[in-house]
DSSP file (Angstrom, degrees, kcal/mol; ACC not computed):
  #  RESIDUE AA STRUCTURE BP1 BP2  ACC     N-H-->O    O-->H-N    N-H-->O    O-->H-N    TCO  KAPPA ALPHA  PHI   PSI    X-CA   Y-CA   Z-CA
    1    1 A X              0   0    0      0, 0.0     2,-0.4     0, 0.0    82,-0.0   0.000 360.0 360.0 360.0 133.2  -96.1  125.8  303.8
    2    2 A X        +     0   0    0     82,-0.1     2,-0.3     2,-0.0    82,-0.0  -0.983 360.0 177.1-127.7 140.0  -97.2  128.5  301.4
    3    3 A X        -     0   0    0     -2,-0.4     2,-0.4     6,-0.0    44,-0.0  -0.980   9.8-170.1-115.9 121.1  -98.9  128.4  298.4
    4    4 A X    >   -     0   0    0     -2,-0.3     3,-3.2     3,-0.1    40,-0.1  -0.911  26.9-111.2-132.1 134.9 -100.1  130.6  296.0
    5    5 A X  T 3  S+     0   0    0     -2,-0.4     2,-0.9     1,-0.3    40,-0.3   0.271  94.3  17.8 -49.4 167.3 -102.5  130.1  293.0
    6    6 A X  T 3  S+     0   0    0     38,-3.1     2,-0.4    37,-0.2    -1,-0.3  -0.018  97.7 101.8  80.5 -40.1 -101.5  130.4  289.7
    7    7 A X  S <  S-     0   0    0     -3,-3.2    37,-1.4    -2,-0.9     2,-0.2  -0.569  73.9-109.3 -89.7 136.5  -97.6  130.0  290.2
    8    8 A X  E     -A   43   0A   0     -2,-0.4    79,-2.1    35,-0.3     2,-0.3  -0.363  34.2-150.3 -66.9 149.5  -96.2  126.8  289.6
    9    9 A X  E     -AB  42  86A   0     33,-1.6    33,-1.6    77,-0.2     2,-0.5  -0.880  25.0-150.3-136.8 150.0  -94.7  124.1  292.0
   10   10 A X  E     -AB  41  85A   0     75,-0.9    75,-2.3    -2,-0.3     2,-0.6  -0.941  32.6-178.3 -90.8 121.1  -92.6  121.6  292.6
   11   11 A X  E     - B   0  84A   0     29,-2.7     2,-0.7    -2,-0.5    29,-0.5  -0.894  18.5-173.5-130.8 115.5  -94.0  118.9  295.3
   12   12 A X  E     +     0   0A   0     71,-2.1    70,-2.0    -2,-0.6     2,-0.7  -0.766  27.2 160.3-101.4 118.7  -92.7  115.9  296.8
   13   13 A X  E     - B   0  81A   0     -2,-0.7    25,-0.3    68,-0.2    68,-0.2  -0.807  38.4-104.1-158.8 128.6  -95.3  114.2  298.8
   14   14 A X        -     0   0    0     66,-1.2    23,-0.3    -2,-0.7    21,-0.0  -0.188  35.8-150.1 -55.0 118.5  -96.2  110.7  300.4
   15   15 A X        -     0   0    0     21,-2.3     2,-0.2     1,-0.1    -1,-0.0  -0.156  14.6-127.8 -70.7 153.1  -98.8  108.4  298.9
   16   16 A X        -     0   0    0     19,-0.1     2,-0.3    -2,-0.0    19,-0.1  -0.719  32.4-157.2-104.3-160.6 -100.7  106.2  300.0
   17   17 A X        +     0   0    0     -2,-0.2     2,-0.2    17,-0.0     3,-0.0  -0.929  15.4 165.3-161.2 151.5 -100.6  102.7  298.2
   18   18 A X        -     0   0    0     -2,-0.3    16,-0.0     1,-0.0    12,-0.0  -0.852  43.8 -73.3-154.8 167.9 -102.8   99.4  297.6
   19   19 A X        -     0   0    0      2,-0.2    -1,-0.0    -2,-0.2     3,-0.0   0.210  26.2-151.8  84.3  96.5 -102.9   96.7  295.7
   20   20 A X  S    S+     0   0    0     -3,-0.0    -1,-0.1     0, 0.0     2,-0.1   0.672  78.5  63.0-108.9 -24.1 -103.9   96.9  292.3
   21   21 A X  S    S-     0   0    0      1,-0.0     2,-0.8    -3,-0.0    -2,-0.2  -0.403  73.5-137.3 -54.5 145.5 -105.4   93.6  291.9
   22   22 A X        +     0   0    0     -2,-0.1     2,-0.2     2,-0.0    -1,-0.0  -0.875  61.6 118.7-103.4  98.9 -108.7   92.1  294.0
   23   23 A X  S    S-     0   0    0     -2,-0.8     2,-0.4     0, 0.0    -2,-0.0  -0.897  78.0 -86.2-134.1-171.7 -107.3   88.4  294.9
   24   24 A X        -     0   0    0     -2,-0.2     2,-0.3     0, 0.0    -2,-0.0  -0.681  46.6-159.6 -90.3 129.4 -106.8   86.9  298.6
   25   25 A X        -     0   0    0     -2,-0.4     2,-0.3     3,-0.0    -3,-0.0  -0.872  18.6-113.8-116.8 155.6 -103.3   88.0  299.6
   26   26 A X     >  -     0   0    0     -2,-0.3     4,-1.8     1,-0.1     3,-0.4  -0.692  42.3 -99.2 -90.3 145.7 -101.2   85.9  302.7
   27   27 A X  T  4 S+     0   0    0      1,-0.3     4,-0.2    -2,-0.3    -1,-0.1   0.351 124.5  47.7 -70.0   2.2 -100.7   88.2  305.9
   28   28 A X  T  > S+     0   0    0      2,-0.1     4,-1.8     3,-0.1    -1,-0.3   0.760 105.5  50.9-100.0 -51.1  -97.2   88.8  304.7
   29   29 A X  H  > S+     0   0    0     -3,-0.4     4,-0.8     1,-0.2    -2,-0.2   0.823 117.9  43.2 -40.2 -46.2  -97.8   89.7  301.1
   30   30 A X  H  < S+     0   0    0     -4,-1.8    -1,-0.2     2,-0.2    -3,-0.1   0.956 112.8  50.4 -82.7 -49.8 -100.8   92.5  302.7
   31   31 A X  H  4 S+     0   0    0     -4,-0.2    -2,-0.2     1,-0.2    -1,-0.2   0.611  96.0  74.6 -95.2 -11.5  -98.1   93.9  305.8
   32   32 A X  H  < S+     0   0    0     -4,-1.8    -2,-0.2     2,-0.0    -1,-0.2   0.919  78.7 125.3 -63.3 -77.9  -94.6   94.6  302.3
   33   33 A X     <  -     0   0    0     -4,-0.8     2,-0.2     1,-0.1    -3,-0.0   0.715  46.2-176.9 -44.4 154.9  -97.3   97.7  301.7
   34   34 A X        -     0   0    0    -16,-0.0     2,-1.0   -18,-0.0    -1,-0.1  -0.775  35.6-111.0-125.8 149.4  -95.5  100.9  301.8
   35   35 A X        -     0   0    0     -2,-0.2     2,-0.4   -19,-0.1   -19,-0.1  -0.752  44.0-149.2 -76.4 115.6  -96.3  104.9  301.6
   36   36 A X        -     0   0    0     -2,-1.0   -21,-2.3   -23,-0.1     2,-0.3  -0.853   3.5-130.1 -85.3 132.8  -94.8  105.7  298.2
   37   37 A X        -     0   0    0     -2,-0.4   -23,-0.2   -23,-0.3     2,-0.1  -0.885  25.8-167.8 -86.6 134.5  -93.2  109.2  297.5
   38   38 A X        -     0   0    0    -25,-0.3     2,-0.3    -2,-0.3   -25,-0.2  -0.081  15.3-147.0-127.4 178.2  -94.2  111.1  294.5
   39   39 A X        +     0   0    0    -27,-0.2     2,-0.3    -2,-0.1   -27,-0.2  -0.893  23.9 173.3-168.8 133.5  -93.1  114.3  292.4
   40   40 A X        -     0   0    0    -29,-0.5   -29,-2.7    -2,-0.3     2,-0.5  -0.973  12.7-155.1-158.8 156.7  -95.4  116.2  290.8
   41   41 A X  E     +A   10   0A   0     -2,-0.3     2,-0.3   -31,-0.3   -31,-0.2  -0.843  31.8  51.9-130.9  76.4  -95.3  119.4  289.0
   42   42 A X  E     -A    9   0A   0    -33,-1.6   -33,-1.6    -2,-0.5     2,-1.6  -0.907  69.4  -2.4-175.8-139.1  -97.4  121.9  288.2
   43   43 A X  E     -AC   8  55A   0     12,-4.7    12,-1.3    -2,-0.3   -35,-0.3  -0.507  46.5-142.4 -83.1  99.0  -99.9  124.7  288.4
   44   44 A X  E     + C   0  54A   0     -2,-1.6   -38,-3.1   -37,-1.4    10,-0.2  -0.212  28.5 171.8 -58.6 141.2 -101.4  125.2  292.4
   45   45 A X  E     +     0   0A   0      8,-1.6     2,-0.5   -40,-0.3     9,-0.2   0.241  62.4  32.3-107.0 -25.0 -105.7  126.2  291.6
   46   46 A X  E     - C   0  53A   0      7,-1.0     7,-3.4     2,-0.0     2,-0.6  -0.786  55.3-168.8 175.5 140.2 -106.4  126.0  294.9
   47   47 A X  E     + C   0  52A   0     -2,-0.5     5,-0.2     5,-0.2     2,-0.1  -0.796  18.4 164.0-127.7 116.1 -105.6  126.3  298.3
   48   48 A X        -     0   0    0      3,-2.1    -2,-0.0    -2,-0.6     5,-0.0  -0.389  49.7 -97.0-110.2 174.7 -107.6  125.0  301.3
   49   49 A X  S    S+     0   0    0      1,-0.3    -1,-0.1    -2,-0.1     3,-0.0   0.995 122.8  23.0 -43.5 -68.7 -106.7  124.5  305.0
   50   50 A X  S    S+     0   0    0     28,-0.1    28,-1.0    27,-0.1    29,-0.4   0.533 126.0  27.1 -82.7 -14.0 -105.9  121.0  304.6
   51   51 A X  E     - D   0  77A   0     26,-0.3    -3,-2.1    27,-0.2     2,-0.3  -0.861  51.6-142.0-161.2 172.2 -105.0  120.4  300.7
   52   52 A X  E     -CD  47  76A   0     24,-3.7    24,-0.7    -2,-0.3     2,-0.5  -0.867  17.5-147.4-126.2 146.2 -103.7  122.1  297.5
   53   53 A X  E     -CD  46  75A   0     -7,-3.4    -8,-1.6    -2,-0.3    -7,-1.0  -1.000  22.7-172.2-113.3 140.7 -105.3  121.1  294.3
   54   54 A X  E     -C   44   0A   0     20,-3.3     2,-0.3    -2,-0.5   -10,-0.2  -0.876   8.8-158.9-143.0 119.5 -102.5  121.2  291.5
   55   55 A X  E     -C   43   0A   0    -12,-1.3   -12,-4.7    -2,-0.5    18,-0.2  -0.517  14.5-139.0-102.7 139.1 -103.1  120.8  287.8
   56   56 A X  S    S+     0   0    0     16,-2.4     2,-0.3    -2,-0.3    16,-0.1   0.864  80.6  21.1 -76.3 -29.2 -100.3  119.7  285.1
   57   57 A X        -     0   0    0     14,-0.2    14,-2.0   -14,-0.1     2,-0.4  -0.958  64.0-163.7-146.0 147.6 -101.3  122.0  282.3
   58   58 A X        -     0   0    0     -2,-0.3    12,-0.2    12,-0.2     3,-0.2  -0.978  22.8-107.7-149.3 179.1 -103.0  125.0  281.7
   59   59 A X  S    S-     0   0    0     -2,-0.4     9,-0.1    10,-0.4    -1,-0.1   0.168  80.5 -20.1 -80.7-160.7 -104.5  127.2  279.1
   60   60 A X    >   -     0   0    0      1,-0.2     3,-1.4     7,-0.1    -1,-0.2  -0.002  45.8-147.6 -49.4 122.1 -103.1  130.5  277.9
   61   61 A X  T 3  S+     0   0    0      1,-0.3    -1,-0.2    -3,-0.2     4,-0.1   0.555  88.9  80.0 -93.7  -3.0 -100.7  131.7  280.4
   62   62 A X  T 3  S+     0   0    0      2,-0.1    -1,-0.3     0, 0.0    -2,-0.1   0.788  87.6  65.8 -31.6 -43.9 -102.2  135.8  278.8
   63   63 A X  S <  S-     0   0    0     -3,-1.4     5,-0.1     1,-0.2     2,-0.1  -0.437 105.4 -93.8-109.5 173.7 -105.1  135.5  280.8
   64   64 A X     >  -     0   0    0      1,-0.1     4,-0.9    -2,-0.1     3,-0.5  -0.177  44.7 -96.5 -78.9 158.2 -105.2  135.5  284.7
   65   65 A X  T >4 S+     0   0    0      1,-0.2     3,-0.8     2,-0.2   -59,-0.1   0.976 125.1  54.8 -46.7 -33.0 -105.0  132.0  286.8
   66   66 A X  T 34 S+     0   0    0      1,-0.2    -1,-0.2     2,-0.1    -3,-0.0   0.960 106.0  58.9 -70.1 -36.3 -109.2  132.3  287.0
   67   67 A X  T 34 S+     0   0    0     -3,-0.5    -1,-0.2    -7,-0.0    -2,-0.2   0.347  89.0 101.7 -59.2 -10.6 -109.1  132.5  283.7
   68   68 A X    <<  -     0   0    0     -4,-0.9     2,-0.3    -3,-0.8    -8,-0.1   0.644  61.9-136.1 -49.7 176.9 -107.8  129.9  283.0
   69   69 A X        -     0   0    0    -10,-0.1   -10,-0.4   -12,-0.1     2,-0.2  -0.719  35.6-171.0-136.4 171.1 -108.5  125.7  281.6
   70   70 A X        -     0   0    0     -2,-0.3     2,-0.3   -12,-0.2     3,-0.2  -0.786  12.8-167.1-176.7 146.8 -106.7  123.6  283.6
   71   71 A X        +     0   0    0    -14,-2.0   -14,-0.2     1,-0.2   -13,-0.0  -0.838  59.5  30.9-145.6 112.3 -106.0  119.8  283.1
   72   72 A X        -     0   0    0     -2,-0.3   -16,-2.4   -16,-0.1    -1,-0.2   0.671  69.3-179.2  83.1  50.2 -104.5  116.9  285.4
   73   73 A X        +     0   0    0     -3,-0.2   -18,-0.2   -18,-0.2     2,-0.2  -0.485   8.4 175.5 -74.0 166.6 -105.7  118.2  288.5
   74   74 A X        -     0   0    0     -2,-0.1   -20,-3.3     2,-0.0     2,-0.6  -0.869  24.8-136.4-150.1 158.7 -104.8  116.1  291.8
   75   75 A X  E     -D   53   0A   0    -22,-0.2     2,-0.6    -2,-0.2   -22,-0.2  -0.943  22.2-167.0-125.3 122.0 -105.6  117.1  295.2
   76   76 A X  E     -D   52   0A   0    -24,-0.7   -24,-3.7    -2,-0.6    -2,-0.0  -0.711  20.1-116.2-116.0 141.9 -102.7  116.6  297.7
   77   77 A X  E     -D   51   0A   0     -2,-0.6   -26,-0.3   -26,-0.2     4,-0.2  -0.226  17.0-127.3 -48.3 161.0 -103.0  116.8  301.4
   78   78 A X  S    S+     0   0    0    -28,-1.0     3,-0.4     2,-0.2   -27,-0.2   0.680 105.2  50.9-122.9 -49.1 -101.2  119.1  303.1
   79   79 A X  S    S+     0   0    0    -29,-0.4   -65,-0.1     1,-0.2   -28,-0.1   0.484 102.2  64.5 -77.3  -4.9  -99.6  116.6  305.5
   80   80 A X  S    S+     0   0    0    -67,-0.1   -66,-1.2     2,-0.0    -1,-0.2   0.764  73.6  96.9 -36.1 -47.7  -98.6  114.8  302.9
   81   81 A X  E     +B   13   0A   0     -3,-0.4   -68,-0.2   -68,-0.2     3,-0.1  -0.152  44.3 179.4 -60.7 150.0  -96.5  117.1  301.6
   82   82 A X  E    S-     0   0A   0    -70,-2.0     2,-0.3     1,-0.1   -69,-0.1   0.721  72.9  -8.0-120.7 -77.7  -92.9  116.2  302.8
   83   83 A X  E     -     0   0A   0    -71,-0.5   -71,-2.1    -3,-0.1     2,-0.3  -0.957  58.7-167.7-143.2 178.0  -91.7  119.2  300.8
   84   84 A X  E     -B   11   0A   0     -2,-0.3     2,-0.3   -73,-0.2   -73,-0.2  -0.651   4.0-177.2-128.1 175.3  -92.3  122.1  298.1
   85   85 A X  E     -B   10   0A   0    -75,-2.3   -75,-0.9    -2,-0.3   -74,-0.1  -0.702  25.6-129.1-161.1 113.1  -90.6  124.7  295.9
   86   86 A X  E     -B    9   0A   0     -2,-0.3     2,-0.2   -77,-0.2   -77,-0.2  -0.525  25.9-130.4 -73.6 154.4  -92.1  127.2  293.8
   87   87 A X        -     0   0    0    -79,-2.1     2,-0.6   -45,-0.1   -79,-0.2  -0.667  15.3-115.7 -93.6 113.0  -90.9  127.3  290.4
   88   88 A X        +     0   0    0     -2,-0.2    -1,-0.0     1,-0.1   -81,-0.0  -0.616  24.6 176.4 -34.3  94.0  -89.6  130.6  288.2
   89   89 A X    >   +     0   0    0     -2,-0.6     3,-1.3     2,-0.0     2,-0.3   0.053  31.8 133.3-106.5  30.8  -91.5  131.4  285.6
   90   90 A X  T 3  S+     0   0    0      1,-0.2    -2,-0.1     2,-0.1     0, 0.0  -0.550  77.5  23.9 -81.9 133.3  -89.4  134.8  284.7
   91   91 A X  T 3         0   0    0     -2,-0.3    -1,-0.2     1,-0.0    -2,-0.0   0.361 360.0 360.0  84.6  -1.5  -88.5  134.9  280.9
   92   92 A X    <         0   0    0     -3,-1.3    -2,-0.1     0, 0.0    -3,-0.0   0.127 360.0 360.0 -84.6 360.0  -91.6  132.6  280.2
């Protein structure tokens, strides 16, 4: 999988999941959790061996990706990702 910074992406990619309450759950109740799949959108910032960070907005799309704000990062796993698809930003 390739990534490159700046361009925007499309990502579909497997959670993992808990719980959002702290009470005492019964051994069935604990063994329903599931990996949830996600969609998320936006601008890759960075790309490591193992992970992507990808931010939902950024600042003036004039200036270069370093140049940048960015806001509503997340940093997804790289084996997570199930799969991705950069986005066209031609006419933009």
């Amino acid at each position: 999988m390739k990534f490159e910074v700046g361009k925007l992406y499309l990502v579909d990619w497997l959670d993992h999941c808990s719980f959002t309450a702290s009470k005492w759950r019964d051994f069935e109740d604990v063994n329903e959790l599931e990996p949830q799949i996600c969609s998320t959108a936006g601008f890759v910032t960075k790309v490591q061996k193992n992970h992507i960070i990808i931010s939902g907005t950024q600042s003036s799309k004039s200036l270069g990706p370093k140049d940048r704000n960015y806001t509503g990062e997340l940093l997804i796993l790289k084996s997570c990702i199930l799969k991705s698809k950069k986005i066209s930003l031609k006419g933009w």
